[in-house]
C-alpha positions as CSV (number, residue, x, y, z in Angstrom):
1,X,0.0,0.0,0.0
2,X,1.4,3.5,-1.1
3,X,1.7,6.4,1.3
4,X,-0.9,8.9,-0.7
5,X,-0.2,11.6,2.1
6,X,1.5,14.9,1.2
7,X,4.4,13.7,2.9
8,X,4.5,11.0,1.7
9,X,5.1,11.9,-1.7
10,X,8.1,14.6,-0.5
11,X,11.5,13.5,-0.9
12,X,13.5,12.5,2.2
13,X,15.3,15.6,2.6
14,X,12.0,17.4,2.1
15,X,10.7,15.3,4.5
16,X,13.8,16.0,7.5
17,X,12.5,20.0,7.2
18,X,8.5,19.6,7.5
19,X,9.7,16.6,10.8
20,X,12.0,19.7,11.9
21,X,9.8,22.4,11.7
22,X,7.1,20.5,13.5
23,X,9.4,19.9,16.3
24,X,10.6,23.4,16.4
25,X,7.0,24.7,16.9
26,X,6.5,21.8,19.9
27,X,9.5,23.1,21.4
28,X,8.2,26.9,20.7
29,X,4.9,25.9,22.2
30,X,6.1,24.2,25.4
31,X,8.6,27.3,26.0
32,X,5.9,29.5,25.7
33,X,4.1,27.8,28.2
34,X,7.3,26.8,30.2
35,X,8.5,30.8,30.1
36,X,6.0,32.1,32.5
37,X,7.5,29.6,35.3
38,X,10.7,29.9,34.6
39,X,10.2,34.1,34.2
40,X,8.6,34.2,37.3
41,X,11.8,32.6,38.7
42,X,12.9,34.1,41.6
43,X,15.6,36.2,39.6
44,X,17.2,39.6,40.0
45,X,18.8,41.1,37.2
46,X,22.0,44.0,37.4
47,X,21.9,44.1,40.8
48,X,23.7,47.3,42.0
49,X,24.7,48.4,45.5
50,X,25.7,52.2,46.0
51,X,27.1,53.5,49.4
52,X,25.8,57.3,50.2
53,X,27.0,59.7,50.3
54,X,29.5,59.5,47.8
55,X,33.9,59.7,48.8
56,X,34.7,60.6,50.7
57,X,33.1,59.6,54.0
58,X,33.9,60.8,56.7
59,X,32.9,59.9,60.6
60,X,30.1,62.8,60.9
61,X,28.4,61.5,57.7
62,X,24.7,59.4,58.2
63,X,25.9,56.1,55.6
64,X,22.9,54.7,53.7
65,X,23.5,51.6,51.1
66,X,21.0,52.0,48.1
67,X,20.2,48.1,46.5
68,X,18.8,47.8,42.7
69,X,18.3,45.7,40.1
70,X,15.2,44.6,37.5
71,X,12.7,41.8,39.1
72,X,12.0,39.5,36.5
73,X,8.1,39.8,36.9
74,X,6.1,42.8,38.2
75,X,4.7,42.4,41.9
76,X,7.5,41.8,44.1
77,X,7.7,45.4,45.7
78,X,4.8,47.4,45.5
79,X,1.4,48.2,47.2
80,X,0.6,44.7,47.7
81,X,4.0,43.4,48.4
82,X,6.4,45.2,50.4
83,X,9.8,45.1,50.8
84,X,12.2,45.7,53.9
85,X,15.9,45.5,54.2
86,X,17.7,44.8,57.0
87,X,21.4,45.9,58.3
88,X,23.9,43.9,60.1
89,X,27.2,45.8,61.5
90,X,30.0,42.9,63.1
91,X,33.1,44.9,62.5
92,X,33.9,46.8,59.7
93,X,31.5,43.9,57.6
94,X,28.5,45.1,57.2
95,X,25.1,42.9,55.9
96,X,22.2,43.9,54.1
97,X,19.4,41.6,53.7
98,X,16.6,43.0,51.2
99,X,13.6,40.8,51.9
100,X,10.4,40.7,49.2
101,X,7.7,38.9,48.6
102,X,6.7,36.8,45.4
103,X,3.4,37.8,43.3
104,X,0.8,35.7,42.9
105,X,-1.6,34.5,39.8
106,X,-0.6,35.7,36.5
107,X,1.9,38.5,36.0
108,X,3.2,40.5,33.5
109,X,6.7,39.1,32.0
110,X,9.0,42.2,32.2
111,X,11.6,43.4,33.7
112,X,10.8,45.7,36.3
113,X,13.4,47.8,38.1
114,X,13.3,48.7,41.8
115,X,15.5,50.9,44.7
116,X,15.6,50.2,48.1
117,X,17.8,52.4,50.7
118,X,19.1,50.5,53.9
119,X,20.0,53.1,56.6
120,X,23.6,52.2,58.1
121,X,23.8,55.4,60.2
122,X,27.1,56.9,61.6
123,X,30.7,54.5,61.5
124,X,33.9,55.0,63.0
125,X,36.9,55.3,60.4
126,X,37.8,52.5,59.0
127,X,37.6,50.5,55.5
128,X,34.1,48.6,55.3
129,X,33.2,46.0,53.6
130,X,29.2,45.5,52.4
131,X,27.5,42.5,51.6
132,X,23.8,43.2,50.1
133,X,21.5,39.6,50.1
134,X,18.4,39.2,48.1
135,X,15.7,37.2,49.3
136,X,12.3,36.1,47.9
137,X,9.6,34.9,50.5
138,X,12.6,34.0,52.3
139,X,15.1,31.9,50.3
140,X,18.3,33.8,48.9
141,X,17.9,34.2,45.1
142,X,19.6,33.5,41.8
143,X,21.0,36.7,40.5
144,X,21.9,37.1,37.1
145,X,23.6,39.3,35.5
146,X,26.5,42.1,36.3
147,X,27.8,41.6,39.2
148,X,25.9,38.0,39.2
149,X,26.3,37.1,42.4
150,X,24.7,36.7,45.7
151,X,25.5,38.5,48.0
152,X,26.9,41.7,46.0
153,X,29.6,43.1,47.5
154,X,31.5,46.8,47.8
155,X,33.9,48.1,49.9
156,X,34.1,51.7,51.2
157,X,36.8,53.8,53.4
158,X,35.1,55.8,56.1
159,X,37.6,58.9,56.8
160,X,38.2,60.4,60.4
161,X,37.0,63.8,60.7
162,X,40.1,66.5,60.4
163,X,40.3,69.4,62.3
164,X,39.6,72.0,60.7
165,X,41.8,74.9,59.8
166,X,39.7,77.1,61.7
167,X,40.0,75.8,65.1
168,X,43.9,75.0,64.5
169,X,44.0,79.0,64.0
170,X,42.3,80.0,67.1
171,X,44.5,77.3,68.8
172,X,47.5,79.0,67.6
173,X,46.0,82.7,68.9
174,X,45.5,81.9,72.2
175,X,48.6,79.9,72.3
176,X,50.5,83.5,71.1
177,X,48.4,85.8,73.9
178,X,49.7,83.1,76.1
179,X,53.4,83.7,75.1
180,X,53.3,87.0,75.2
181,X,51.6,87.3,78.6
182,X,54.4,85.5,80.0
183,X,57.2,87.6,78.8
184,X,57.7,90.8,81.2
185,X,58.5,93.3,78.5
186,X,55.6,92.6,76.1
187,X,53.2,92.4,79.0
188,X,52.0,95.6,78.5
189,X,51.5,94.5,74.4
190,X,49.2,92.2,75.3
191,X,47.0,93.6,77.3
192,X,46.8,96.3,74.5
């Protein structure tokens, strides 16, 4: 009996292309249907982690760390889900835990970016180093791309505060009227 289907009657290399593109479109199908749960993958894209203000720091400054990156999916920070950080000094390490919380049912697949400042308040001199973690209803997350890592990581020099110029001036005044009151034939000079 003689195949009397239309591929059938195809030659073989014919027949290799229409095979191929009916596999190509299962596996288009079943990633289109696949993408949504592996988009809503608890990924962070470019993460970024800035220390405020900018160099140099010194001892009187309030230090803030400020956390981005691109959620994969819209939902995890916003009026429904909110998201905290946390900040852990031991040292001169310092750990900062941003928490959020997955969206649920069906969500838009897009990148959607997000900023979250972590108040570190006022540190002695030194050279820090911070570690920023990312977690998603409380598991640490894949990150992907620049820095791609978990936790990011940035270290910063916090400066002692100088005395300024001013005060080293009226230091070296008084220190003068104090010479001069001491010497008996400028005595009268200074209490001019």
């Amino acid at each position: 009996m003689k195949d009397t289907s239309t591929l059938g009657r195809l030659p073989m290399h014919a027949k290799m292309i229409v095979t191929s593109r009916k596999v190509f479109k299962y596996i288009l199908l079943a990633g289109c249907l696949l993408f949504p749960a592996i988009a809503k993958g608890y990924y962070i894209y470019d993460t970024t982690l800035a220390i405020q203000p900018n160099s140099p720091i010194t001892t009187q400054d309030a230090v803030s760390a400020v956390l981005g990156g691109s959620f994969a999916t819209s939902g995890f920070c916003g009026s429904i889900n909110t998201c905290s950080n946390s900040v852990t000094i031991t040292g001169y390490n310092i750990d900062i835990n941003f928490y959020s919380t997955s969206p649920t049912g069906n969500v838009s697949q897009v990148l959607v970016p997000f900023f979250s400042t972590a108040s570190i308040g006022h540190l002695s001199a030194g050279i820090y180093v911070a570690n920023a973690y990312f977690y998603v209803d409380n598991s640490t997350l894949d990150v992907v791309g620049p820095p791609a890592a978990n936790p990011v990581t940035k270290s910063f020099t916090v400066l002692a505060v100088p005395i300024p110029g001013t005060l080293w001036l009226l230091g070296a005044g008084l220190f003068s009227i104090l010479i001069l009151n001491k010497r008996p034939g400028l005595r009268n000079l200074a209490s001019w």
